[in-house]
N, C-alpha and C positions, 0 to 999 in steps of 0.2 A: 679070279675076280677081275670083272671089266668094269670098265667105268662111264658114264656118259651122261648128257646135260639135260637138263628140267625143265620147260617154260610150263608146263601144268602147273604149278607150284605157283610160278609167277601171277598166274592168271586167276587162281583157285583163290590164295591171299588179299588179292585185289579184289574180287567180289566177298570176302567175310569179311574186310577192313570197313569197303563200303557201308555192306550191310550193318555193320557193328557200329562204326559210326552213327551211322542213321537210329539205331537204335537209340546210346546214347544223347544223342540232341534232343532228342523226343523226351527221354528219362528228365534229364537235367532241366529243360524248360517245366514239365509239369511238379516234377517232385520235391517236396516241400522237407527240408531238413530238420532234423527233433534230433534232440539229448540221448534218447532211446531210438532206436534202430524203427522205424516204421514200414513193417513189410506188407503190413496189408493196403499200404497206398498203394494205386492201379498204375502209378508210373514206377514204380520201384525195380519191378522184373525188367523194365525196359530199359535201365539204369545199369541196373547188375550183371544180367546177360548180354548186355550189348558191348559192354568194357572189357566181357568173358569172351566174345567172339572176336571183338573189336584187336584182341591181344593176339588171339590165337592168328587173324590174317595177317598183322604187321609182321610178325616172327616168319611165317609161310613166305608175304611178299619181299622181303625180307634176305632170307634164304633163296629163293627161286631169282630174285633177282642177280644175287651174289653166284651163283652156281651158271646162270645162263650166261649173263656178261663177262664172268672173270676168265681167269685160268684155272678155275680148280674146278673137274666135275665130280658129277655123285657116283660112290662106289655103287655095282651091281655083283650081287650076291650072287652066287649059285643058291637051287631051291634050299637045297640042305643046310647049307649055312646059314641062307636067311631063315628059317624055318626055329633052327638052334639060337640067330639073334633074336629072335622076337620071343622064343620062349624063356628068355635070359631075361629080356627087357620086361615083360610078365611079370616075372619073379620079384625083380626089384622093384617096379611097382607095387605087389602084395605087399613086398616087407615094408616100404615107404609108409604104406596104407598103417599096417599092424602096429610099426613099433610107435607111431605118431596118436593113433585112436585109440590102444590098450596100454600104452607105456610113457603116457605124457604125465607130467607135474604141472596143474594148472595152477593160477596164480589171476582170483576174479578181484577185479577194481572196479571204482565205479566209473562208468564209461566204456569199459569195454574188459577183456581178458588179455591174457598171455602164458604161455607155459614154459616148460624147458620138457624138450624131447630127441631123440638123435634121429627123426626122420631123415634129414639134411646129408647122414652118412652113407643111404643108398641111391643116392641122389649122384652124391660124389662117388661113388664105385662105379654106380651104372656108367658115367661119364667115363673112368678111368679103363672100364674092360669094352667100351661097348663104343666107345666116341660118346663127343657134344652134343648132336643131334637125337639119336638114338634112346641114350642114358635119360639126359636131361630131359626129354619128353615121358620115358617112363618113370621117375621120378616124379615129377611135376604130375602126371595125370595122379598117381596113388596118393599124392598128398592135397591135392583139388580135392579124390574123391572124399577123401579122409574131412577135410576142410566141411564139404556139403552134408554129411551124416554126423555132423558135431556141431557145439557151440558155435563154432568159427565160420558156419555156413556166407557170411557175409564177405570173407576174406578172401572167397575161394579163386575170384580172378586174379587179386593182383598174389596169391599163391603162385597159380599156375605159370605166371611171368617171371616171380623172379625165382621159384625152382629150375624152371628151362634156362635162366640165365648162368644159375649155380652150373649147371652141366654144360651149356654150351663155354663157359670161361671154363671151365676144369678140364673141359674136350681140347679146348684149343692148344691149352698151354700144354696139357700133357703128348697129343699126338701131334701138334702143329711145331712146337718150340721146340721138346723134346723126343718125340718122337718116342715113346716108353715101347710099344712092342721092340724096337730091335736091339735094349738096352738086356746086355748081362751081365755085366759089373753089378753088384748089388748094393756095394755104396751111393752110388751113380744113381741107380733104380730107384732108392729110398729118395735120396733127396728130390730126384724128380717131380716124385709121387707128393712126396709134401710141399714142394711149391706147388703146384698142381693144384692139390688142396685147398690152402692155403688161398688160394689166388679166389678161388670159387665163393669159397664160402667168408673171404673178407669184405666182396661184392656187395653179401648176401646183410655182414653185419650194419654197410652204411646206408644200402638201400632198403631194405626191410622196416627200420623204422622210421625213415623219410614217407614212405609209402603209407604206413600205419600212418604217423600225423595228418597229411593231406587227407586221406582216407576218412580221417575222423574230425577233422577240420570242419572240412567243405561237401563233405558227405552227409554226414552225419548231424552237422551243424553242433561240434562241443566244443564248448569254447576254449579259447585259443590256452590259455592255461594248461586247462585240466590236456588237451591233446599235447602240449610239448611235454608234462610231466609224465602221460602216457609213455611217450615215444621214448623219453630217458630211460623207462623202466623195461620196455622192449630194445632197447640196447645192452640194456645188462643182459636179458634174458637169452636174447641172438648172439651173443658174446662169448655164453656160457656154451649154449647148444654147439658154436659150430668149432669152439677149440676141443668139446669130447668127439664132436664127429668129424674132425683132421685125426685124431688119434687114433679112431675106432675106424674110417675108411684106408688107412694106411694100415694098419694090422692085419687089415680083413685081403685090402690087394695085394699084399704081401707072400702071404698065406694062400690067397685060391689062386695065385697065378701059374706057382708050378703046376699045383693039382690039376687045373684048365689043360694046360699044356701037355700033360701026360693022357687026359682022356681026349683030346682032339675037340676040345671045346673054348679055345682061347682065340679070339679076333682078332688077325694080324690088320689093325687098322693103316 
C-alpha cells in the first residue's frame, strides 16, 4: 500500500457545496412551510436536494482540504485490495439498507415518525473493518437509500450526514487513537472497539435529534412544541438503537476479524 495526496477532492466538494448551496437558497426563498410535509411545492426538490448535495461537497471539501494541506495522505490500494474494499463496503451497505427497511419498529406520531432499528451497527463495523471514510460512506449511502424508498424519504440528507459522521468518528478513534488493526491483546481489542463505538454512535445520539427539531421546526414549519416533544421522543428512540448497535457491532467485529484475517480479507488500515 502507497499513499498520496488529493486536490480533486478539493475541487470536486467545492463545486457540489456551491452548487448545493445555490440550490438551497433558491429552496428556502420560494418554499412555503406546512404542518404536513408539502412535496408537491416546485421549490421543495430544490430544498431537499440541494441540502443532499450541499452535505455531500462540505464533507468532499472537507476531506480533500484536510488530506491536501495536512500531514496525512490517502492510502492507495493495490487493484485487488481495493477491489475486496469496495466489495466489503457494498455489503455493508446492503445490510445497512435491509436491516433498517425490513427490520425496523416504527413508532407514527403526529408530525412526523421514528423507529428503533440497528441500521447504525453496520455503519459502525464498516467504519471499524474498513476506516472512517470508506465504512461511513457505505453506511450512510444504504441507509439514505433506505431513508428515499420509505416513509422517511424527507430525512434522507440530513441521514446521509450524520451516518458519514457515525463512521468517520468511529474511524478515527478506532484507527487514528487506537490504532485496532495492530492490537492482539484481546482485552485491549474489546475495549478499543467499544470506545470506538461508543464515541460514534454517542455523536449520533445528541445530533440526530437536534437535526430532527430544526428539521421539523423550520422546515416543516411545526410548531415549536409539538417539534421539541418530537425530538424528546427521538432521543429515546436514538438512545435505544445505538446501545443495541455498540452491542451487536462489537460482537459481530469481534467475531469476523479473526475469520477476515485467516481468508486474506482483513484491512490493515
Amino acid at each position: 500500500m502507497t499513499i498520496k495526496k488529493n486536490k480533486n477532492e478539493t475541487i470536486l466538494g467545492g463545486i457540489l457545496s456551491a452548487g448545493g448551496l445555490l440550490s438551497c437558497i433558491i429552496g428556502f426563498v420560494g418554499y412555503e412551510p406546512a404542518e404536513k410535509i408539502n412535496s408537491s411545492d416546485p421549490y421543495f426538490p430544490f430544498l431537499l436536494w440541494g441540502s443532499f448535495v450541499l452535505l455531500i461537497g462540505l464533507v468532499m471539501l472537507a476531506n480533500g482540504i484536510y488530506h491536501t494541506v495536512g500531514k496525512e495522505s490517502i492510502p492507495v490500494y493495490s487493484s485487488s485490495e481495493q477491489i475486496k474494499r469496495l466489495a466489503q463496503a457494498a455489503l455493508f451497505a446492503a445490510l445497512a439498507y435491509i436491516m433498517f427497511t425490513f427490520f425496523r419498529v416504527d413508532i407514527n406520531l403526529p408530525g412526523g415518525s421514528t423507529s428503533f432499528h440497528l441500521g447504525n451497527t453496520f455503519v459502525v463495523l464498516a467504519a471499524l473493518l474498513l476506516g472512517g471514510s470508506l465504512g461511513g460512506t457505505a453506511g450512510a449511502l444504504g441507509l439514505t437509500l433506505a431513508d428515499l424508498t420509505t416513509i422517511y424519504v424527507t430525512s434522507a440528507p440530513k441521514t446521509f450526514f450524520l451516518k458519514l459522521c457515525i463512521g468517520l468518528i468511529t474511524g478515527f478513534v478506532a484507527h487514528r487513537l487506537f490504532h485496532i488493526t495492530k492490537i492482539t491483546d484481546k482485552k485491549k481489542l474489546a475495549v478499543a472497539v467499544t470506545v470506538s463505538s461508543a464515541a460514534g454512535l454517542l455523536f449520533n445520539v445528541i445530533a440526530d435529534p437536534l437535526a430532527a427539531y430544526f428539521y421539523k421546526r423550520y422546515l416543516f414549519g411545526i410548531p415549536q412544541d409539538v417539534s421539541a416533544a418530537l425530538a424528546k421522543i427521538a432521543t429515546l428512540t436514538t438512545g435505544v438503537n445505538a446501545g443495541l448497535s455498540i452491542v451487536c457491532a462489537i460482537a459481530l467485529y469481534l467475531a469476523l476479524r479473526p475469520v477476515l484475517i485467516k481468508a486474506g480479507l482483513y484491512s490493515r488500515i
